[in-house]
C-alpha positions as CSV (number, residue, x, y, z in Angstrom):
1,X,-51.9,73.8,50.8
2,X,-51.4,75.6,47.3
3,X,-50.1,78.4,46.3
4,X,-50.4,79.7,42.4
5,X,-48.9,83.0,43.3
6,X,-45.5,83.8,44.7
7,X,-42.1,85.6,43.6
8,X,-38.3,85.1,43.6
9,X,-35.4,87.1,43.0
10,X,-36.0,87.0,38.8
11,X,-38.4,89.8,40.2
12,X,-38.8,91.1,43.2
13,X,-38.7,88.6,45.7
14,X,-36.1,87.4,48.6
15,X,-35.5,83.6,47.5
16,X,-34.0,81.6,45.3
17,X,-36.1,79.2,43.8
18,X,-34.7,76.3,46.0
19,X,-34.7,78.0,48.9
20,X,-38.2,79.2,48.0
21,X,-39.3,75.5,47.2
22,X,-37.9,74.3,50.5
23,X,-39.5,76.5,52.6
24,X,-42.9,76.4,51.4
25,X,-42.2,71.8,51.4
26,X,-41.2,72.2,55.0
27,X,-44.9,74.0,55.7
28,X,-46.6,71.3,53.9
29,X,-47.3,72.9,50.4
30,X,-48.6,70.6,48.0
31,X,-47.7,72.8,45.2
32,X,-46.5,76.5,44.8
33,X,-46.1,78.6,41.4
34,X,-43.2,80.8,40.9
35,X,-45.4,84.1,39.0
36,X,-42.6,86.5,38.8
37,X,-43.7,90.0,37.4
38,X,-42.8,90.4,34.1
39,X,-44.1,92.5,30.8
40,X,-41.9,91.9,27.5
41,X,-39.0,93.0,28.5
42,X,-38.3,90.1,30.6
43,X,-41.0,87.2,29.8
44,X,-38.3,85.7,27.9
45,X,-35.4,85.5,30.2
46,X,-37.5,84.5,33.2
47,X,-39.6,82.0,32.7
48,X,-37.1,79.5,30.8
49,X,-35.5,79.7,34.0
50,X,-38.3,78.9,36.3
51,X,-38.7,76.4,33.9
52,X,-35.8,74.6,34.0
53,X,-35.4,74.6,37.7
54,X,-38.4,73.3,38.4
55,X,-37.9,70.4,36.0
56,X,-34.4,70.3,38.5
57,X,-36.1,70.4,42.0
58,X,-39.4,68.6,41.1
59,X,-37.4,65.1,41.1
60,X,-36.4,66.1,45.1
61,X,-38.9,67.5,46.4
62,X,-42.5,66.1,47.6
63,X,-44.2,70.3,47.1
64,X,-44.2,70.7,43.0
65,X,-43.0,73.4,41.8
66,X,-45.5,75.3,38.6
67,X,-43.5,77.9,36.5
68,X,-45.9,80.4,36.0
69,X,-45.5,84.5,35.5
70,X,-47.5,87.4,36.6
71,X,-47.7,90.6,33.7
72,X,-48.0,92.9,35.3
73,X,-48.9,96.7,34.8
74,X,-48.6,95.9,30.6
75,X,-51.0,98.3,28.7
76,X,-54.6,96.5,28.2
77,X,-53.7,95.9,24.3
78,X,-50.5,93.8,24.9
79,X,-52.2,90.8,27.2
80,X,-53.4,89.0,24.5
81,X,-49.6,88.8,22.5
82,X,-48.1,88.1,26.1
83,X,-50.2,85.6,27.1
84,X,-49.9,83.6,24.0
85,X,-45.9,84.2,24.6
86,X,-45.9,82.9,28.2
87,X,-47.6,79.7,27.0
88,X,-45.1,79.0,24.4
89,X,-41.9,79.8,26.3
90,X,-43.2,77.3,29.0
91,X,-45.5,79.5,31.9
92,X,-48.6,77.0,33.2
93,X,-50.1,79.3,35.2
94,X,-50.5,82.9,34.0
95,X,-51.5,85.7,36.4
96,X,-52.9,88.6,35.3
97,X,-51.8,92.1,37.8
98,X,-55.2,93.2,38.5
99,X,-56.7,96.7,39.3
100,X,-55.4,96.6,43.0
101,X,-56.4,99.9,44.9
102,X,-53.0,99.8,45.6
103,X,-51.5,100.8,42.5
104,X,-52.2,103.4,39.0
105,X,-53.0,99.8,37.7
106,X,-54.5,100.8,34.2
107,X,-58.1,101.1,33.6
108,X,-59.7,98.2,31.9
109,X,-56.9,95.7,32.6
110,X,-59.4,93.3,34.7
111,X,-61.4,92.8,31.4
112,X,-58.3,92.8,28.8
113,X,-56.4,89.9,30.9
114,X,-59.6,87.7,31.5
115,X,-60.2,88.0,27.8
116,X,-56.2,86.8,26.9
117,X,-56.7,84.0,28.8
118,X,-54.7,84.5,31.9
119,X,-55.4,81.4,34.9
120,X,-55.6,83.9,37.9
121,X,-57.1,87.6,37.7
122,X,-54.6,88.9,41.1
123,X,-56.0,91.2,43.1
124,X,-59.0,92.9,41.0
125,X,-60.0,95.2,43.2
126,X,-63.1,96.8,42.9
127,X,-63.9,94.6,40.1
128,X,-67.1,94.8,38.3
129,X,-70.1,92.5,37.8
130,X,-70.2,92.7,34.2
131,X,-66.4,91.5,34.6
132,X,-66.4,89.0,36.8
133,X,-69.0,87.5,34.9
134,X,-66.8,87.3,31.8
135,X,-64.4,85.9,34.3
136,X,-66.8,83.3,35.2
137,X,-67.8,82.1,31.6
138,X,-63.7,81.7,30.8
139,X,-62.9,80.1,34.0
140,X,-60.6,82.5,34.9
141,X,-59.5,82.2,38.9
142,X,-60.0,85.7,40.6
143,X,-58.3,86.3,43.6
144,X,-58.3,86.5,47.3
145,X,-54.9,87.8,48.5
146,X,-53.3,87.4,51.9
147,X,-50.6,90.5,50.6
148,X,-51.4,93.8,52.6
149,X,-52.7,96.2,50.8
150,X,-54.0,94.5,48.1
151,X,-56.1,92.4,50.4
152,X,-58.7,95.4,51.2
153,X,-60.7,94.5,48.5
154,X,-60.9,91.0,49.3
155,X,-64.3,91.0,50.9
156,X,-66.0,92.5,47.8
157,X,-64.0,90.6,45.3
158,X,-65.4,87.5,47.2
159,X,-69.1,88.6,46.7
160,X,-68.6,89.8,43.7
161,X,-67.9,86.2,42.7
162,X,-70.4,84.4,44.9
163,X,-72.8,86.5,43.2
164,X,-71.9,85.6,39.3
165,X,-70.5,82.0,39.9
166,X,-67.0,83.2,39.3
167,X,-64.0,80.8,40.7
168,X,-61.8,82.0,43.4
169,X,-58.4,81.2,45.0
170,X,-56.6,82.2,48.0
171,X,-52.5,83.1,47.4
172,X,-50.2,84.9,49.4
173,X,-48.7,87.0,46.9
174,X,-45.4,86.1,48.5
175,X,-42.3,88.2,48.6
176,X,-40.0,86.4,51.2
177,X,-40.2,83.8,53.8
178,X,-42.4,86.0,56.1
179,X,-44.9,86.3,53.7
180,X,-45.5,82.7,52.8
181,X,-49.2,81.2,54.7
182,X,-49.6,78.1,56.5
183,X,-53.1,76.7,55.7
184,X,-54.4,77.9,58.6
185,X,-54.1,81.5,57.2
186,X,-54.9,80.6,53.9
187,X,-58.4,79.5,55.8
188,X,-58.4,83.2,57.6
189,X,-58.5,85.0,54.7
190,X,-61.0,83.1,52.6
191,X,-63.6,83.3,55.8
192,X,-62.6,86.6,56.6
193,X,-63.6,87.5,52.8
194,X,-66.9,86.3,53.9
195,X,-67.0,82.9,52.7
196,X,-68.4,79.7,54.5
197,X,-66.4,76.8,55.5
198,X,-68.5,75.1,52.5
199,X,-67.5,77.4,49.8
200,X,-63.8,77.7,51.2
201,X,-63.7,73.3,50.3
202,X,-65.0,74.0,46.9
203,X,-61.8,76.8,46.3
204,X,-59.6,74.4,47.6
205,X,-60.8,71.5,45.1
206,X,-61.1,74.1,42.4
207,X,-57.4,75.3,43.0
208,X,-56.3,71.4,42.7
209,X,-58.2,70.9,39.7
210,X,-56.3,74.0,38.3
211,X,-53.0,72.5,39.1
212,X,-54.0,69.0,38.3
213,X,-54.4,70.2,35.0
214,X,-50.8,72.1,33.9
């Protein structure tokens, strides 16, 4: 099980980042990413932190622990300058807040965070073809989210992808303990987005290739 989109209290979660480690370890978690939100007001006191404690609790603990960062609701002009800041302060995995039909997410921020370079486009919502498709050429990871509310979309995000070869994973979007999926969940959500048992293999692989690599 991995996880490549979660939050502590450097944002607007519940945990610590120890506590936060240790529960998802005790569920079996191969690996888990701290995203906290962040735009750049913040980018630069959070994710030194992350980064040190995971260089702390990665020596005790058998989950890994990826500093990553999730800007979110930044104007569509500033991903590209953030992006390139979260890679030099230390973030290996970047999430881009997607158009969720949640939130006033700003028009044309699918397209302006695939183009930075972000890892994981979260929760795109009614994303486009066209987009996804740029999505697809960059490698960028779009999401299928277990958070309510933003999950809605999940089903069309998932054809959407099918349909121009664009590469999914499946995060919890985690708040607090409650919100934190076993693997059997993880499973629910990807089938009940309409994928096969097949294609759900492939996003698993896919998601430890991603990690593999930071």
């Amino acid at each position: 099980m991995i996880d490549l989109h979660t939050h502590s209290i450097f944002s607007d979660g519940e945990l610590v980042p120890a506590e936060h480690l240790r529960r998802v370890e005790n569920l079996g978690y191969e690996a888990v990413a701290i995203t906290d939100h962040a735009d750049s007001s913040n980018l630069d006191f959070i994710i030194p932190r992350i980064v040190k404690v995971a260089e702390d609790l990665n020596r005790f603990s058998r989950t890994r622990l990826v500093p990553g960062i999730e800007l979110t609701h930044i104007p569509p002009e500033m991903f590209a300058d953030l992006v390139a800041q979260s890679r030099n302060l230390g973030a290996k995995i970047i999430v881009g807040h997607g158009e969720t039909v949640m939130e006033p997410v700003k028009a044309g921020t699918n397209l302006a965070a695939i183009q930075a370079g972000v890892d994981i486009l979260a929760h795109p919502g009614f994303i486009t073809r066209e987009v996804a498709q740029v999505a697809a050429e960059k490698g960028v990871y779009l999401e299928l989210t277990g958070r309510k509310g933003h999950s809605l979309t999940n089903g069309h995000v998932a054809r959407i992808a099918l349909e121009t070869g664009a590469l999914l994973v499946v995060n919890a979007d985690a708040h607090g303990p409650g919100d934190f999926m076993t693997a059997e969940m993880a499973a629910t959500v990807a089938l009940g987005a309409g994928l096969d048992k097949s294609r759900y293999e492939k996003l698993r692989r896919d998601m430890a290739e991603l990690v593999g690599r930071v």
